[in-house]
N, C-alpha and C positions, 0 to 999 in steps of 0.2 A: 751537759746531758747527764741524766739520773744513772748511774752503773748499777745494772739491775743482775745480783748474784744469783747462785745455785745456793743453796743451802750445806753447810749450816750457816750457824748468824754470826756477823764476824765480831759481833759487840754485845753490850747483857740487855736480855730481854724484862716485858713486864708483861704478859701477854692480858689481852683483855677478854673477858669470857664473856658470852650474852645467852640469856634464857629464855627459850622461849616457854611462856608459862602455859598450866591447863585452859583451858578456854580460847587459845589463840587456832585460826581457822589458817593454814595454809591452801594454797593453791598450786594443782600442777599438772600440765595436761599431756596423755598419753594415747597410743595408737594400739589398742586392743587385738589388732589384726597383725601388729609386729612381733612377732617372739613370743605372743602370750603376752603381752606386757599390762600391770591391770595395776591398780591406783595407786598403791602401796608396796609393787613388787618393784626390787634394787634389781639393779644391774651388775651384772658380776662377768660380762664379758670389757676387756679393755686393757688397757689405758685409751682414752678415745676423745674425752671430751674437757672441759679446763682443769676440775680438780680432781681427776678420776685417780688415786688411789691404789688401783693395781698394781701389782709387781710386772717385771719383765719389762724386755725391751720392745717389743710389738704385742697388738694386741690380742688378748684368749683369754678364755675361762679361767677366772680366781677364785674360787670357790670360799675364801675365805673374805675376799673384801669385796663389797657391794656398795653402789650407790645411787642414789636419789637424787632430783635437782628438781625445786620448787621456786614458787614464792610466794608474795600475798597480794597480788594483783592481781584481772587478768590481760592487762597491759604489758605488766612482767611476763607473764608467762607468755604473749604471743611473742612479742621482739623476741623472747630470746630462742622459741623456735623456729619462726621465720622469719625474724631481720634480716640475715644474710640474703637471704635470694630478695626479700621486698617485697613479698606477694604471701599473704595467709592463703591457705588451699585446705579448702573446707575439704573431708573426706569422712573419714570414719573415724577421727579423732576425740576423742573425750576427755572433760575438762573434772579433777576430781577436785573437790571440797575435804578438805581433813582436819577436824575440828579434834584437838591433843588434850586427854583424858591426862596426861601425864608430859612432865617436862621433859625440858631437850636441852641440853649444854652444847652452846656453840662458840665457835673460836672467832672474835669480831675482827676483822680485816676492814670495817668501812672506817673513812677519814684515817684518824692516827694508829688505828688497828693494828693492821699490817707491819706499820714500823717498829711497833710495838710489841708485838710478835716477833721481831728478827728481820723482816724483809723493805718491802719499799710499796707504798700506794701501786707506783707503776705495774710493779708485780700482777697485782690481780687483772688487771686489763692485758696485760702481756699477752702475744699474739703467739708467741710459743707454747705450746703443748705441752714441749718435754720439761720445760721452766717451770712452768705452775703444776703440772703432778708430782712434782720432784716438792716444790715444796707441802703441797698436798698431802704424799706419803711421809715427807719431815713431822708436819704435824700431827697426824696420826700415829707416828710411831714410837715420838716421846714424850711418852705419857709425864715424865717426870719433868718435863717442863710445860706442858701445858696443859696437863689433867688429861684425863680420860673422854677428851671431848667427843661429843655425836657428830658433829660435824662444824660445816662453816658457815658465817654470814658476811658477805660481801655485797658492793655494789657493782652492778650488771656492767660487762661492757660496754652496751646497745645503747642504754640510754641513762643511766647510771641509777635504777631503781633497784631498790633491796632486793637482794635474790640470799638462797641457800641451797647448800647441798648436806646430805646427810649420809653418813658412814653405816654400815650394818650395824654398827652397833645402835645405832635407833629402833629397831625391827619391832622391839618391844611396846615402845614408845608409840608405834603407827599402827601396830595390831591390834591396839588398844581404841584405838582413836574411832571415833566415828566421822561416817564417810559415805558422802553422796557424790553422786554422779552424772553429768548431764554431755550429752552426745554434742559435740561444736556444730554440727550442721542441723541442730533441730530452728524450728522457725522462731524458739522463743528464745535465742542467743543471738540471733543475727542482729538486731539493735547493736545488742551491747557491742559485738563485734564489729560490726562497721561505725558506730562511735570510736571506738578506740582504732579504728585502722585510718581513722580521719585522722585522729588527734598523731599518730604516729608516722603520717604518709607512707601507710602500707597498701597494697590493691589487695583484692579480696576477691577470689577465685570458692564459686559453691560446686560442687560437685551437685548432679541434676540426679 
């Protein structure tokens, strides 16, 4: 069995960096009726979700670290907000498009990544929370081993499709970005969405 540590790395790193360049269009979809939450706004309450970054030991307000979690699907993006329960529940959900006017330096954890980086493939799928923010905030806080990165590019747990998260220090980087927007429950999504909740044996619950 793989012995998946805490951080730091017990051996020397080579970390691998990935860009995502201008022109590349991420994907990320969000609940407008949550918190105010709107296509490009981080989240700076937590620690909460796999690479969340916050300081502290429960979760609140960090006013200094914020983050984002995208990808470039939107297969990606349903698994990985409702794989767990199984069921999309169409609601007042919104799906944003964010086509990046300016680059993004990310810390590549897919395949040899991660090990490469200091940790273990395992790692990123790890079921623990406190495991993968711990190395989450590793990352982010030294800068002198692995840059000044924006954030990270991993493979999802759900189904193991590219995903990323990004650190406030991208703010810049997305404020810039142009950015559409389309509601999950309008009629001209639903194709796409029960295509892909076929291919993913997800049910698909519309809100009337």
């Amino acid at each position: 069995m793989v012995e998946i540590r805490y951080p730091p790395p017990t051996r020397n790193i080579t970390p691998q960096l990935f860009e995502l360049k201008p022109g590349t269009t991420i994907q990320r979809i969000f609940d407008p009726t949550s918190y105010g939450a709107t296509a490009t706004g981080f989240r700076y309450y937590g620690p909460l979700s796999r690479f969340d970054h916050q300081r502290g030991t429960k979760a609140e307000i960090d006013s200094k670290r914020g983050i984002i979690y995208a990808g470039f699907s939107l297969s990606c993006c349903l698994i990985e907000v409702f794989g767990d329960h199984g069921i999309i529940k169409l609601q007042q959900q919104q799906i944003a498009y964010i086509t990046l006017k300016q680059s993004i330096k990310l810390l590549n954890l897919r395949d040899s990544g991660a090990w490469d980086a200091g940790a273990t493939s395992s790692m990123v799928v790890d079921g623990r929370r406190k495991l993968t923010q711990a190395w989450s905030r590793y990352f982010y806080g030294n800068s002198d081993l692995y840059g000044e990165i924006d954030g990270l590019i991993f493979n999802n747990a759900h189904n193991g499709e590219e995903a990323i998260c990004l650190y406030e220090r991208a703010v810049k980087q997305l404020s810039s970005a142009s950015i559409s927007t389309l509601n999950l429950n309008e009629p001209t999504m639903r194709e796409s969405i029960l295509k892909v909740a076929n291919q993913l044996n997800l049910l698909v619950e519309i809100e009337s």
